[in-house]
Every structure is written in structure tokens, then in C-alpha cells.
N, C-alpha and C positions, 0 to 999 in steps of 0.2 A: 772379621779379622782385626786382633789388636794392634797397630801402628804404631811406632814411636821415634823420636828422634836419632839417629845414630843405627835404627836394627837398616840391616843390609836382608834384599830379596835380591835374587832373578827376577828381571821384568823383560816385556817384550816391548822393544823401542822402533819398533818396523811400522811403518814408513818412516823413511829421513830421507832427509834433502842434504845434497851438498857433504860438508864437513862432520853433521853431526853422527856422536857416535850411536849405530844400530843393534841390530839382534836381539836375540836373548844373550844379557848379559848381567852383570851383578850391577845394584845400583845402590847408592845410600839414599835413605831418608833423611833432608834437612829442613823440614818443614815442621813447625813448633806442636807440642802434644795437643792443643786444641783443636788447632786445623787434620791434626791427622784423625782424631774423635768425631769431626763432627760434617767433614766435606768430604765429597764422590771423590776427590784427588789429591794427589799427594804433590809435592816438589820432592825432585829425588837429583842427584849427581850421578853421572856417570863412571861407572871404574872399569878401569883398563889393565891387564896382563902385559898391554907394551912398556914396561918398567924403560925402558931405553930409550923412550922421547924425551928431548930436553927437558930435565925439570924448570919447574916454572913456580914464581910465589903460589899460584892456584893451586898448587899438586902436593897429594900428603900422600906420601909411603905406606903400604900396607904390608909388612913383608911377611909374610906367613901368618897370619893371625885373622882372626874373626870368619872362622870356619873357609873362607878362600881356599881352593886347591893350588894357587900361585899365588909369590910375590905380584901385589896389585900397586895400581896408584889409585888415589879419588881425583877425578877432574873438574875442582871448580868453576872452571868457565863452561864446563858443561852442561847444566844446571837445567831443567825443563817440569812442567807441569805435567802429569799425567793422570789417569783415571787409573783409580785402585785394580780395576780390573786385569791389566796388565801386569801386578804384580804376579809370580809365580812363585816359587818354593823360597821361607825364610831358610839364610844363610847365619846370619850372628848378628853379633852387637857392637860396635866400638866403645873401648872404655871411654871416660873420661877424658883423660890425655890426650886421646886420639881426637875427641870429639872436638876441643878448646883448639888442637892444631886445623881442622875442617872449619872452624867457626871464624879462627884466622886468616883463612887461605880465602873462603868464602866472602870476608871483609874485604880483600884488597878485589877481589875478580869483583865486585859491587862497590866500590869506593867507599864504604863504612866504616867507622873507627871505634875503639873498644868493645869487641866482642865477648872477651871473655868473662865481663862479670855478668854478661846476661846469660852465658851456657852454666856459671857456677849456681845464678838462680833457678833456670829452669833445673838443674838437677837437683835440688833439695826440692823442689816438687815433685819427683817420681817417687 
């Protein structure tokens, strides 16, 4: 299966503990094209249909786009490691825009500073 930064699956996030979010549910891929080429797992974000939690810097709006049946959010502080295996059916892709706003949100939920020139590099690599 080809993997890449920004495509959105259903994954199966079962077992969770606590607060994290579960199910089958839509996840992004934020894990750089090497890692997602060459290792059993991905890092992915969880995204949510509950549009009506407080927004948060971590939270990027999906609102009808990248194949979603609903307005979504992406939840950067949701952020976890999985085995490929868990993914299930691709969903779509986030443009660009989309991706530089996830790379921001992803910055402050990790305390990182200047994201974006490394998502403008890694996309003239694809």
C-alpha cells in the first residue's frame, strides 16, 4: 500500500484508554514520505465529526472536502503511532493549504517552530 503525508484512511484505533479517540474512524497521515516507504507504522491524527468542540490552535477544519462524508476537524494533540495494518479503506488527500495549516497546528501541540518551509520542501519532493 502506497502511504503518504496528508492522504486520509479509516483506521481501527481499538483499544484506547481513557480520553483517546477510538474506532473506526478517519485518520490523517503526518508522518514524512520516508517513514511511511520504509517502516511497519505510520503516525497518523485523529479526526473527529464533533465540529462543536471547542476549537483549539491543534484543530484544522475540514469542512466538506477530502472525500469526508462530514464536516471534520484534524486533532492535533491526538497524534499516535500505529501499524499499517490498521489502516482500512483510503479516503483522500489534503491539499497543500490544508496540509501547511496541519503542519501549524501539529507545531504548537509539539512546541516546534517554523513548519512550513519544511512542508513547502517536502512537497516539491512528491
Amino acid at each position: 500500500m502506497n502511504i503518504r503525508k496528508g492522504d486520509i484512511f479509516y483506521a481501527d484505533l481499538t483499544p484506547i484508554v481513557g480520553s483517546e479517540q477510538g474506532g473506526i474512524r478517519p485518520v490523517l497521515i503526518i508522518q514524512n514520505n520516508i517513514g511511511n516507504r520504509y517502516s511497519p507504522t505510520v503516525i497518523a491524527a485523529a479526526i473527529t465529526s464533533q465540529t462543536s468542540k471547542h476549537p483549539l490552535p491543534t484543530h484544522v477544519s475540514l469542512d466538506g472536502i477530502c472525500g469526508l462524508r462530514r464536516d471534520s476537524t484534524i486533532l492535533l494533540e491526538q497524534i499516535r503511532t500505529i501499524d499499517r495494518s490498521r489502516l482500512r479503506e483510503y479516503i483522500g488527500r489534503l491539499e497543500l493549504e490544508k496540509l501547511q495549516a496541519v503542519d501549524q497546528a501539529m507545531a504548537v501541540s509539539l512546541g516546534l517552530e517554523n513548519p512550513v518551509m519544511l512542508t513547502q520542501q517536502m512537497c516539491m519532493d512528491m
